[in-house]
N, C-alpha and C positions, 0 to 999 in steps of 0.2 A: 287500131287497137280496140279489142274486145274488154267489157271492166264486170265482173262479174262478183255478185256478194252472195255468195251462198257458202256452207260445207259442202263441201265434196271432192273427191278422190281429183290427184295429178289429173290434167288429161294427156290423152294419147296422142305418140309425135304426129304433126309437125309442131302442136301446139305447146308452149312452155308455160309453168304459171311460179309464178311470183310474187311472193307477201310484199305490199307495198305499203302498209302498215293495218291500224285497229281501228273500227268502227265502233261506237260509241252509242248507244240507243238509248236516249231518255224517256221518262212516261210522264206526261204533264196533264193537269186538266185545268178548265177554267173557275177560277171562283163561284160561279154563278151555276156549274155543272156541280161542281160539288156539296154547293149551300142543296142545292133541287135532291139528287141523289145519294150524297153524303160519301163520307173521305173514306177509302179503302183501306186496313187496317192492315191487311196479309193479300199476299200475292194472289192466293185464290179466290178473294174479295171481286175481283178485276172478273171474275168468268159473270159476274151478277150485272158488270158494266156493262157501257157502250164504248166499246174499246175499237179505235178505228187505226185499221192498216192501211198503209199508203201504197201497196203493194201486191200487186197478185199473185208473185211465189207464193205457196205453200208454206215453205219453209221459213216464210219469215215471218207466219201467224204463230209461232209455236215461239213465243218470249221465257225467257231462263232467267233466273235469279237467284241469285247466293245468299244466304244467312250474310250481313256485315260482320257478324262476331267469326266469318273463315277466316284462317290465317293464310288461305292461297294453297292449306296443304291437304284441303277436301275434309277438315276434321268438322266442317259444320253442313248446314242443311242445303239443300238444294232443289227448286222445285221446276217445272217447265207446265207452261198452258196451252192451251189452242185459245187464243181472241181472235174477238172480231169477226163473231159467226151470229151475234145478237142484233 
């Protein structure tokens, strides 16, 4: 078994793909990172960090975030970045 976390399209037979559920991505930092370079206020805050990715995909440098005030029906803001190029 192949376990892949990306978007992207079905793939082609022989191969089947199947949501086996949601991935969860939290953003933490340490107290002592944020006393030094100070707490992020807005999502585009984060391009001024040292935002580190665990991951060499591409596509997993480019983090999404919702307004909390959406009600799930896209009526609020939305931003997406590239980190972890600092």
């Amino acid at each position: 078994m192949t376990w892949r976390s990306a978007p992207a399209p079905c793939p082609t037979p022989p191969l089947v793909a199947r949501r086996i559920g949601d991935l969860e991505r939290v953003i933490c930092a340490s107290p002592g990172y944020l006393r030094q370079f100070g707490t992020p206020a807005h999502p585009r805050d984060l391009l001024e960090h040292n935002c580190m990715v665990l991951n060499t995909n591409p596509t997993l440098r480019r983090w999404r975030f919702r307004d909390p005030s959406d009600d799930g029906g896209g009526s609020g803001r939305s931003y997406a970045l590239e980190v972890g190029r600092n």
